[in-house]
C-alpha positions as CSV (number, residue, x, y, z in Angstrom):
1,X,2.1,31.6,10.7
2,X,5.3,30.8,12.7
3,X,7.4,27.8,11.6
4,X,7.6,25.2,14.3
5,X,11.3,24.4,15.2
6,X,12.2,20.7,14.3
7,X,13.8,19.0,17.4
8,X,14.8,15.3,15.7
9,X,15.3,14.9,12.2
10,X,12.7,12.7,10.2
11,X,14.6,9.3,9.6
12,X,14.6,7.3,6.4
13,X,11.6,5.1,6.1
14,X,14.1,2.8,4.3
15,X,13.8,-0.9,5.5
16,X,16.6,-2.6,3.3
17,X,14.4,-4.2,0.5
18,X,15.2,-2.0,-1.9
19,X,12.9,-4.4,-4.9
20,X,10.3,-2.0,-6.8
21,X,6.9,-2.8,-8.6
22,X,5.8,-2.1,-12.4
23,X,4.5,1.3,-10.9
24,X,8.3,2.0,-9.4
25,X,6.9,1.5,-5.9
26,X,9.6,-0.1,-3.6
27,X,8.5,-3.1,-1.7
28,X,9.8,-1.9,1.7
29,X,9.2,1.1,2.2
30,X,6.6,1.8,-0.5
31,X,8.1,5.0,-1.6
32,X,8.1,5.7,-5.4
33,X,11.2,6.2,-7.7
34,X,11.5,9.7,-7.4
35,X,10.4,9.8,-3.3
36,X,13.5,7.6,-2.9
37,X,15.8,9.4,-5.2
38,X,15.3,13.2,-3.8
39,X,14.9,11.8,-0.3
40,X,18.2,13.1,1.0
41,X,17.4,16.9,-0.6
42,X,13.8,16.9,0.8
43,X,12.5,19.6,3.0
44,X,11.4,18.0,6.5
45,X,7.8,19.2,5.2
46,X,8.3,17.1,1.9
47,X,9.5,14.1,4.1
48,X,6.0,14.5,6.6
49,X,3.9,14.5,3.4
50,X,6.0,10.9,1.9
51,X,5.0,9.7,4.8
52,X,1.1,10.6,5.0
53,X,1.5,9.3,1.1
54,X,3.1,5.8,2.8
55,X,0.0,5.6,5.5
56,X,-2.3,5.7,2.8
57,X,-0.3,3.5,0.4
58,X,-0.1,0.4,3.4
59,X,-4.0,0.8,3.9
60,X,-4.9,0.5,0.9
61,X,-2.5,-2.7,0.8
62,X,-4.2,-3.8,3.8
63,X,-7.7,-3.4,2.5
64,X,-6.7,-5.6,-1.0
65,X,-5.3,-8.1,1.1
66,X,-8.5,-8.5,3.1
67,X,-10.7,-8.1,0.2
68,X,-8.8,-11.3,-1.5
69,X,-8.2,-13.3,1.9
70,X,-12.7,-12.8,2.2
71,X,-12.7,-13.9,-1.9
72,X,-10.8,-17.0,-1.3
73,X,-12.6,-17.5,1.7
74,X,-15.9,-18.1,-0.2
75,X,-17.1,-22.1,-0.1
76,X,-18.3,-22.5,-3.4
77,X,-19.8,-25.8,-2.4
78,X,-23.0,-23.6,-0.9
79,X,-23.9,-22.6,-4.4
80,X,-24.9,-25.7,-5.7
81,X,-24.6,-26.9,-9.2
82,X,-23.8,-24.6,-12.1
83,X,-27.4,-25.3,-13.9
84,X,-28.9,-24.1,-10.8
85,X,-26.9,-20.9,-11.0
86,X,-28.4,-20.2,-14.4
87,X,-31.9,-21.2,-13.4
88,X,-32.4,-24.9,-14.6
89,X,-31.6,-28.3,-13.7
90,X,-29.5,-30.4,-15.4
């Protein structure tokens, strides 16, 4: 298989944050320690495949967000009284 000939560079997904997690995960560009450490020494290749790994990472942001925007969404006035959750009356 041929190597394809890179015409731009891949830029740094850098966004000025610069503020990690517990995990080490930076808030702004959701690269981990060592991602943002060995950036500059990267192969393009490595660079495409911290980026696949940064798609994936916002999704599944994305989907938590929306998970806990539908949980706080719930009106817990439709479920009635708590004895009548546990199958009596009060």
């Amino acid at each position: 298989m041929t190597n394809q000939i890179e015409l731009f560079s891949i830029d740094n997904p850098c966004v000025g944050v610069c503020q990690s997690n517990k995990k080490g995960f930076c808030f702004g560009c959701l690269r981990s320690r060592p991602e943002r450490q060995m950036w500059l020494q990267m192969t393009d290749e490595q660079r495409r495949e911290v980026l696949r790994l940064i798609v994936g990472r916002k999704k599944r942001i994305e989907q938590m967000r929306q998970r806990q925007k539908e949980q706080l969404e719930i009106d817990f006035d439709d479920w009635g009284e708590s004895g009548d959750l546990f199958g009596f009356e009060e």
